[in-house]
C-alpha positions in Angstrom: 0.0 0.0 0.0 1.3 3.3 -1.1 2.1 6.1 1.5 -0.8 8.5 1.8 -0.1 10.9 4.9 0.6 13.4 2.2 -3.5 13.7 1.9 -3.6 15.3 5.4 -1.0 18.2 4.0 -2.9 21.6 3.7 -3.0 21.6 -0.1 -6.2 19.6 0.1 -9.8 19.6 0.7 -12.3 16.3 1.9 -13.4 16.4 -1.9 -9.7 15.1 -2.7 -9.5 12.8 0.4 -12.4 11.2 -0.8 -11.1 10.9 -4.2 -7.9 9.4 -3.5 -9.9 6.9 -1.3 -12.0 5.9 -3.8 -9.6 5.7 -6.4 -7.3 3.3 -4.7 -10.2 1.2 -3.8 -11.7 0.7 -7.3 -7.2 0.1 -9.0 -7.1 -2.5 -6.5 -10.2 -4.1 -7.3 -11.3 -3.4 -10.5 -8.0 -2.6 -13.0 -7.9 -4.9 -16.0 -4.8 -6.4 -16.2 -3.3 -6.4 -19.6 -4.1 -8.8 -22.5 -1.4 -7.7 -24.7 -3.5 -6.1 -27.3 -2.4 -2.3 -26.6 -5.8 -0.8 -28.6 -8.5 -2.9 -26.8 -6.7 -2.5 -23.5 -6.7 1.3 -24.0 -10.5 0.9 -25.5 -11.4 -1.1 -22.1 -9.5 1.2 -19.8 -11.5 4.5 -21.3 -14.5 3.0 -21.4 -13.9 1.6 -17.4 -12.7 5.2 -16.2 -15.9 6.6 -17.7 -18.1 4.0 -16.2 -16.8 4.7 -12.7 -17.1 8.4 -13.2 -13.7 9.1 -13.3 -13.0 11.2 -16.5 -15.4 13.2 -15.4 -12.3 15.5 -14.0 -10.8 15.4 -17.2 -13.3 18.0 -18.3 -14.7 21.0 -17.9 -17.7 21.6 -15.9 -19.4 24.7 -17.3 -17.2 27.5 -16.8 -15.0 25.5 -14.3 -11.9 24.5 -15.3 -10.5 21.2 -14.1 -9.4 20.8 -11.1 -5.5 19.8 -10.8 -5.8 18.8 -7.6 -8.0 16.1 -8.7 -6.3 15.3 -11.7 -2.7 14.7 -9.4 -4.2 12.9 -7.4 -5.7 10.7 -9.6 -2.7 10.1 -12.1 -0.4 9.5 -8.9 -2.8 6.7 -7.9 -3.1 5.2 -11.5 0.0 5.1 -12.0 1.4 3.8 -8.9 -0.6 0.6 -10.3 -0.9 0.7 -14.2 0.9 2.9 -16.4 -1.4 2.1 -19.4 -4.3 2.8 -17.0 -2.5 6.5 -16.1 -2.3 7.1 -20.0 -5.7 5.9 -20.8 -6.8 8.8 -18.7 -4.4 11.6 -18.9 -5.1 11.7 -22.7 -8.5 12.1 -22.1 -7.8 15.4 -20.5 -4.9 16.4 -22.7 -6.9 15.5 -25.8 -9.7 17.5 -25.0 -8.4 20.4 -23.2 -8.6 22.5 -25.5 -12.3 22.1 -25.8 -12.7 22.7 -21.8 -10.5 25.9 -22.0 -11.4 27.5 -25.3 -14.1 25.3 -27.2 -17.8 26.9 -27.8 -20.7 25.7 -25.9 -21.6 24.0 -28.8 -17.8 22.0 -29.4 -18.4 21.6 -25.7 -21.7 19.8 -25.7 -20.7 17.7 -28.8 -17.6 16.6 -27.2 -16.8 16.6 -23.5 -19.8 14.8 -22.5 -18.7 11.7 -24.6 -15.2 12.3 -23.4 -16.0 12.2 -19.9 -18.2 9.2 -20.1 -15.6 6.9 -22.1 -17.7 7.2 -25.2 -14.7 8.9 -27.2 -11.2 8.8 -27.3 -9.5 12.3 -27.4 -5.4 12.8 -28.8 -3.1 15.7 -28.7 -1.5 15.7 -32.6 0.8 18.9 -32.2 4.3 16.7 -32.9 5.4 16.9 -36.4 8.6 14.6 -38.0 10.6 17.8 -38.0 9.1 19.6 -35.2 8.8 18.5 -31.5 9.3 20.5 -28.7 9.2 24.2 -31.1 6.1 24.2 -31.8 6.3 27.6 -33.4 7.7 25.7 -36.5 4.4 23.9 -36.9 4.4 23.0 -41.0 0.9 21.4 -41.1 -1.3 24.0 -43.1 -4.7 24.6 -42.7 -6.4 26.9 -45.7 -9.8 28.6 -45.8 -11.7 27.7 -48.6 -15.3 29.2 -48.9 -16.9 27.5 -45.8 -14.3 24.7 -44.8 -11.0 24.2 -43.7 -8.6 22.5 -45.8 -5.7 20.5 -43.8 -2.6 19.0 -45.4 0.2 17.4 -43.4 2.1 15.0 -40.9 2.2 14.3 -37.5 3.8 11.8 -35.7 4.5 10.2 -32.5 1.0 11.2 -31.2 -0.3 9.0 -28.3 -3.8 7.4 -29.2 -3.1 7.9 -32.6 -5.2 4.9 -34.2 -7.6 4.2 -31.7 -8.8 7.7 -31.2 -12.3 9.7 -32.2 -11.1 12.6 -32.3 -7.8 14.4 -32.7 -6.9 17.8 -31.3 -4.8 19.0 -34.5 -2.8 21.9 -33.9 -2.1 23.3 -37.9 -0.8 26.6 -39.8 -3.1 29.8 -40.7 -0.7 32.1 -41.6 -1.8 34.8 -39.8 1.8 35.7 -38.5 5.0 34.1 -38.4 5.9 31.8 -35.7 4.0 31.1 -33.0 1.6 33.8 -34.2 0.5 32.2 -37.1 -1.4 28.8 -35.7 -4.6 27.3 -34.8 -6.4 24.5 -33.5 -8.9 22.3 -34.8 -11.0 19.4 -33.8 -10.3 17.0 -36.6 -12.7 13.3 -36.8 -10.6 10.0 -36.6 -11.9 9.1 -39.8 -10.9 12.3 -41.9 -7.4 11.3 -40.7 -4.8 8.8 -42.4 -3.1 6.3 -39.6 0.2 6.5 -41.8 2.6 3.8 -39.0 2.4 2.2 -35.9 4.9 3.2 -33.5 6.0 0.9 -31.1 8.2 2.1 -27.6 9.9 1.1 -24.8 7.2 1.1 -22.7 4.2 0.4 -24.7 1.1 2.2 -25.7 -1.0 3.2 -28.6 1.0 5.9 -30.8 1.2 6.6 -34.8 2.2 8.9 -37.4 -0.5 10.5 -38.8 -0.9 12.0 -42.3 -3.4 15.0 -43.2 -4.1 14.4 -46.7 -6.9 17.7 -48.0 -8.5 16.8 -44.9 -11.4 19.0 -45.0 -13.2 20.1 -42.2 -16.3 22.8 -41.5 -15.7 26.1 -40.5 -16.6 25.8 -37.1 -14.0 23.0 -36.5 -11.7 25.3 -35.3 -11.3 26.2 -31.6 -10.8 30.0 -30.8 -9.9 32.5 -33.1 -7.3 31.6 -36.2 -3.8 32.2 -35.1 -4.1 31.6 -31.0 -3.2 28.1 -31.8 -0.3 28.6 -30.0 -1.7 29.6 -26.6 -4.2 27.1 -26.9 -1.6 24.6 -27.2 0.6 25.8 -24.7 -2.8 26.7 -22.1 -3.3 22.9 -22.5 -0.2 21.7 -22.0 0.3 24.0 -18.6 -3.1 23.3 -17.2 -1.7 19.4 -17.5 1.7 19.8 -16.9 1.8 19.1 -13.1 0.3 16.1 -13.9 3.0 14.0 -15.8 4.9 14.9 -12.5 2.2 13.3 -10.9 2.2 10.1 -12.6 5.9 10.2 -12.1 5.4 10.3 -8.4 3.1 7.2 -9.2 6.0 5.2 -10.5 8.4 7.1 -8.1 6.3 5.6 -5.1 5.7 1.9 -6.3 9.3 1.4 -6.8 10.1 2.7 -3.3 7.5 0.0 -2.1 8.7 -2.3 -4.1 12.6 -2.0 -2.8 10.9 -1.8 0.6 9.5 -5.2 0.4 12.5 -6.9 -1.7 14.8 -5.3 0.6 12.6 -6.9 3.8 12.2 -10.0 2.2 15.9 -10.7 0.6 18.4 -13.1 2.7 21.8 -11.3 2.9 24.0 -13.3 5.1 22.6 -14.2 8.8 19.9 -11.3 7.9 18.2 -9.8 5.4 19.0 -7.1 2.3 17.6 -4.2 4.7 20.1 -4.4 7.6 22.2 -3.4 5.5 23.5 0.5 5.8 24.0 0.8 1.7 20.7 -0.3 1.5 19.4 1.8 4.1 21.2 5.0 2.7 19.7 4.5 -0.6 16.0 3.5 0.6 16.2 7.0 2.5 17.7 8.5 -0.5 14.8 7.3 -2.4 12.2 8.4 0.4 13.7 11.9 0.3 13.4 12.4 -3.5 9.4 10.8 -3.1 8.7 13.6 -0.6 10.4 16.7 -2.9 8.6 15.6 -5.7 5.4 15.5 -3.8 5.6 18.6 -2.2 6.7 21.1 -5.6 3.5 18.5 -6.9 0.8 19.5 -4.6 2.1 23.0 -4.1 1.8 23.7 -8.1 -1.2 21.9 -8.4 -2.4 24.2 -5.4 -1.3 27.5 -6.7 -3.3 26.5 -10.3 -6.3 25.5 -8.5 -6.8 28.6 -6.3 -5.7 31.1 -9.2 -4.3 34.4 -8.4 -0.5 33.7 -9.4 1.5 32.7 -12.8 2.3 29.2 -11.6 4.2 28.4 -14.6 7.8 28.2 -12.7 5.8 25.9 -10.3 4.4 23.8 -12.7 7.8 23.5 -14.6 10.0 22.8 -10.9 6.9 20.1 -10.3 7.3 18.4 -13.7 11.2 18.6 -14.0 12.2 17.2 -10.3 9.5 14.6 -10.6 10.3 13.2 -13.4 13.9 13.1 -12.8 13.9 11.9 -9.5 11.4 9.0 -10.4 14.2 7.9 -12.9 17.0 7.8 -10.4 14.5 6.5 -7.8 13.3 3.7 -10.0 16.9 3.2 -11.1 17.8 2.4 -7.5 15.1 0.0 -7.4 16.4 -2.3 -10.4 20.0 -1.9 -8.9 18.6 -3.6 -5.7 16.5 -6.0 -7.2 20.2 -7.2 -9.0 19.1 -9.7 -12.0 15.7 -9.6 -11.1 15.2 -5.9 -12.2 15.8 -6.2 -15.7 13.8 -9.5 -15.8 10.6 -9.4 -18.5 7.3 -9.3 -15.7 9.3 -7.9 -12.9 7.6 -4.5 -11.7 10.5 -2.4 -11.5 11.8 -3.2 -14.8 8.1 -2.9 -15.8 8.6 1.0 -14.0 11.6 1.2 -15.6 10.3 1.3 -19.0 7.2 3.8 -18.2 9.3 6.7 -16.7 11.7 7.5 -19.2 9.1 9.3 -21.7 8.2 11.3 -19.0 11.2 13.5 -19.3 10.5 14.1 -23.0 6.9 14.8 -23.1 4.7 17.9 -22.6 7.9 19.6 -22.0 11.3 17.7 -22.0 13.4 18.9 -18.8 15.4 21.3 -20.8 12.6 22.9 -21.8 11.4 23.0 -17.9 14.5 24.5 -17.1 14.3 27.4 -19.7 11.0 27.8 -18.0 12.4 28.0 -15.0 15.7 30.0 -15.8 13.9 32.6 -17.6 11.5 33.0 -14.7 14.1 33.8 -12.8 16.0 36.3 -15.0 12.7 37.8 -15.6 12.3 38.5 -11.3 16.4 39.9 -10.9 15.9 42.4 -13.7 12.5 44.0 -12.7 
């Protein structure tokens, strides 16, 4: 059982006590375990989440925003026990955040009800071959013709890419240069050609995607042409926290499981944990948990009750999660000796699912930019 004293911090309210409560309850008695077909466990997953209620704060609620609170909370938990289960429902919030920030009532009530009750699938398609984390240099083109929107282009490594209903497509209107000239649009699955499979380390649906005269009505596009950009990079803040979340997740279960291996592990006339190397790096591990929780919760705090830029926040929270989780899971297979890079281990299972994290919605350099630039910003005013 994970460590959850954390839920008594201030950072929290009963509504998330309850939630973290419930959430553990339903992993440990109701996850699927994997069948090896990534697209139907992905398919099941969704359509579970949504059954149980839980995608629910994925979405908006009116004017509300989500809360990131909730959405910590319940990506730590997932993930702590299923990293496909964690990416079944962070894409549903990623994929259709847009919509929840900046969609019309009407994209809203066509979308984010089916989204939150596992009826559709939602991706994130801003990655192109040439253009990852510069998103400025977006080469996808969408043209205005009459009453439609014409789309022509690639994107690749975009998570759900096959088995989603929708894809958030982020796409050039030339209305500036840049970052200035972009805008997003809600494009159908099936106007969409599924170009390759991709497989990775640590596996889960994601394709290369190709935009071939894809046309789409006129009021497929989300906001104003050309605020693309900030739509994109709204979306990818209000989220951001979160993959430090699941991070903690995977940061947490490898703890436990050195815990118990360590306990359990005959070393001489005792056991693996009376050992003081051991001990050293199991309080190592324990430290790193703890940082990463608190610069979690405190960033996911600060976005929830409003009133500050929490984007340095969000960008410490993401950066020293993620790269903690990979030293602490690191540690983890180093104890476990031969048995941590052994096929149906956990920790080589953990192993696997953290190293994306640093890449993703913001690979640590680009946290630390964020961060740096905060910084220079504050000494020169």
């Amino acid at each position: 059982m994970a460590d959850r004293s954390f839920l008594s911090w201030p950072f929290f309210e009963p509504k998330h006590r309850e939630l973290a409560a419930k959430l553990q309850g339903w992993c440990e008695s109701r996850l699927p375990k994997s069948s090896g077909d990534l697209d139907a466990d992905c398919g099941a997953l969704v359509a579970a989440l949504g059954s149980a209620g839980f995608l629910k704060l994925c979405v908006a609620d009116g004017d509300r925003r989500p809360d990131v609170r909730s959405l910590a909370i319940a990506r730590e938990t997932l993930a702590y026990h299923s990293g496909l289960a964690d990416f079944a429902f962070a894409m549903q919030g990623l994929g259709s955040g847009a919509i929840s920030l900046f969609g019309t009532v009407e994209q809203k009530r066509e979308w984010l009800p089916r989204v939150a009750s596992g009826g559709a699938i939602a991706a994130f398609a801003m990655t192109e071959p040439e253009c990852g984390s510069d998103a400025a240099n977006i080469q996808t083109s969408a043209m205005r013709e009459g009453n439609e929107w014409v789309l022509v282009g690639e994107k690749t490594y975009i998570s759900n890419g096959g088995i989603a209903d929708f894809y958030l497509t982020f796409a050039r209107t030339g209305e500036g240069e840049g970052a200035r000239g972009l805008s997003a649009f809600i494009v159908p699955a099936d106007a969409v050609e599924v170009a390759e499979r991709i497989e990775v380390i640590a596996p889960h649906p994601l394709a290369r995607l190709k935009y071939d005269n894809v046309r789409l009505p006129a009021d497929a596009i989300i906001g104003e042409p050309g605020q693309g950009f900030r739509i994109g990079m709204e979306t990818l803040n209000l989220f951001r926290v979160t993959v430090g979340a699941a991070a903690l997740g995977f940061a947490r279960r490898a703890l436990d499981e050195a815990l118990a291996f360590a306990c359990e592990r005959r070393l001489g006339s005792g056991t693996l944990a009376d050992n003081s190397v051991t001990q050293e790096k199991l309080a190592d591990m324990a430290l790193a948990v703890d940082a990463s929780a608190l610069l979690i919760y405190r960033a996911a705090w600060q976005q929830d009750v409003g009133g500050t830029d929490n984007r340095r926040a969000a960008a410490m929270a993401k950066l020293h999660a993620t790269e903690s989780a990979q030293k602490v899971i690191d540690a983890a297979v180093q104890m476990h000796g031969g048995a941590g890079v052994t096929r149906g281990v956990k920790v080589e299972e953990l192993y696997r699912d953290i190293r994306a994290l640093r890449i993703y919605e913001g690979a640590s350099e680009v946290q630390r930019q964020i961060i740096a630039r905060d910084l220079l910003k504050g000494a020169s005013s």
